[in-house]
Residue, then its C-alpha position, 0 to 999 in steps of 0.5 A: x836137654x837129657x831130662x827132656x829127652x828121657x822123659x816120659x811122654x804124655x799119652x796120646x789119644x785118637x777118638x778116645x783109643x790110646x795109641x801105642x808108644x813107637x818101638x824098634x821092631x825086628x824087622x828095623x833091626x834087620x833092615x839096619x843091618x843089612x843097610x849098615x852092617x853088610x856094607x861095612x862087612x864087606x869093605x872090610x873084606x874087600x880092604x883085606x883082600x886087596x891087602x892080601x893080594x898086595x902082600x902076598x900074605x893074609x892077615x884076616x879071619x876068613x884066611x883060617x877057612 
């Protein structure tokens, strides 16, 4: 199933053009991150700030700002 996968692929064609292989662009990139990575960001923030609330002490890296 590896080998299938890493594969080469065979060219395709449409009305004799070659079509470009899909590629991961820099604007997927950032749409991930701000889908993925800014959510996840920011339930460790809230998780931080409600264990420091909790325990009156700061255990996180923003404390040092």
């Amino acid at each position: 199933m590896l080998q299938r996968l890493l594969a080469k692929r065979r060219d395709q064609t449409v009305m004799g053009h070659r079509l470009e292989e899909p590629r991961l662009t820099i604007m997927a990139l950032l749409w991930g991150l701000l889908y993925v990575g800014l959510p996840i960001i920011g339930f460790g923030l809230l998780m931080d700030l409600l264990i420091a609330l909790a325990m009156g002490r700061c255990f996180g890296l923003w404390c040092y700002f």
